[in-house]
N, C-alpha and C positions, 0 to 999 in steps of 0.2 A: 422775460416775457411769458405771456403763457402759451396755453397749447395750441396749435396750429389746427384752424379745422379745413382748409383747402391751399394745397401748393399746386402750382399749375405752370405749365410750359409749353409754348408754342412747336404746334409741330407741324411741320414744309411738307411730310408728309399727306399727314391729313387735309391740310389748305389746300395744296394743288399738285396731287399724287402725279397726272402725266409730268406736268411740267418737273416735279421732286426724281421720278424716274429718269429722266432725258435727260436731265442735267447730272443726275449721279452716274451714269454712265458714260458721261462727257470730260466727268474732273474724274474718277475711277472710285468714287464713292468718297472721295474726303469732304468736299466742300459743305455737303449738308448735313452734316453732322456738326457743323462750327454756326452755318447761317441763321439758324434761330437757337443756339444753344445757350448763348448769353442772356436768354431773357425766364426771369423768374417774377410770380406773384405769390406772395405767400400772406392771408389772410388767418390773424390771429382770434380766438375766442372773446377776448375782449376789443376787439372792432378794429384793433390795432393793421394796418393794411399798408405793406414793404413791395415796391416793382425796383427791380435789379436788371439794368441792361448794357449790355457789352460784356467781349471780352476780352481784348488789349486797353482800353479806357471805360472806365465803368462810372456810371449814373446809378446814382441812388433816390427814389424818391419815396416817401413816405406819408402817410393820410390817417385819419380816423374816419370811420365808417360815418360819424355824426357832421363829417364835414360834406360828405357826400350829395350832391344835388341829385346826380342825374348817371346813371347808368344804360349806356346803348351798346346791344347788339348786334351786328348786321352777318346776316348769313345769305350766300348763292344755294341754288338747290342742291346742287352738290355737295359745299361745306355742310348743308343742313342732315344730308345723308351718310357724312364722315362723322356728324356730329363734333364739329370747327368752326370759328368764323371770329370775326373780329370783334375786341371788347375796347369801351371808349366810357373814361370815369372822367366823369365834369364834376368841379367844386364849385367855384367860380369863376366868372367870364366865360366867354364864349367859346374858346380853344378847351380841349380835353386834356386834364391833366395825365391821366394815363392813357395809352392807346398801342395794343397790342393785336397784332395783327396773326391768323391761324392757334387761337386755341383750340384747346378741348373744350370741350362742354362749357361755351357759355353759357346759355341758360342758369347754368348750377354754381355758376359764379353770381352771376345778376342776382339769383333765389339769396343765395346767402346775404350776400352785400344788404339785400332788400331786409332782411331779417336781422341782421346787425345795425341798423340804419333805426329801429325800431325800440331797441332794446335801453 
């Protein structure tokens, strides 16, 4: 494959810091290091676009950016101030083939996608 130009992973932190505090103080800090660790997006140079989720059963799915319809954002003012929020890639039909809940920076996932989608 070729080069990767954004890997990304969801993080419980930044989605919902009180709630990611309360609860790592409740299980003594392991549980949230495991609840969003299984999920990876890793967009290739050549449009090529891999989401990896789980980690005792793992789902593999795989896209090319030119298959792309529809890429949505959704951010709370908060997430928006973490710079987090939920990314949702539609192909076809009306379900979202990927949907990933507390990244980073979407915006700069959608920018790319939007620019490999072009190419």
């Amino acid at each position: 494959m070729s080069n990767v130009l954004i890997e990304a992973r969801p993080s419980m932190m930044r989605n919902s810091p009180i709630s990611a505090i309360i609860f790592g103080i409740l299980t003594l800090g392991l549980v949230p290091f495991f609840w969003r660790g299984g999920q990876i997006l890793t967009i290739y140079e050549n449009g090529d676009i891999t989401y990896q989720k789980g980690i005792a059963s793992r789902e593999k799915i795989e896209l090319q950016a030119s298959e792309i319809r529809t890429v949505k954002v959704k951010q709370s003012l908060f997430a928006r101030m973490m710079n987090a929020g939920n990314l949702e890639i539609y192909t076809t039909g009306d379900a979202p083939e990927v949907s990933i809940s507390g990244i980073s920076k979407p915006d700069e996932i959608r920018e790319t996608l939007k620019k490999l989608q072009n190419v």
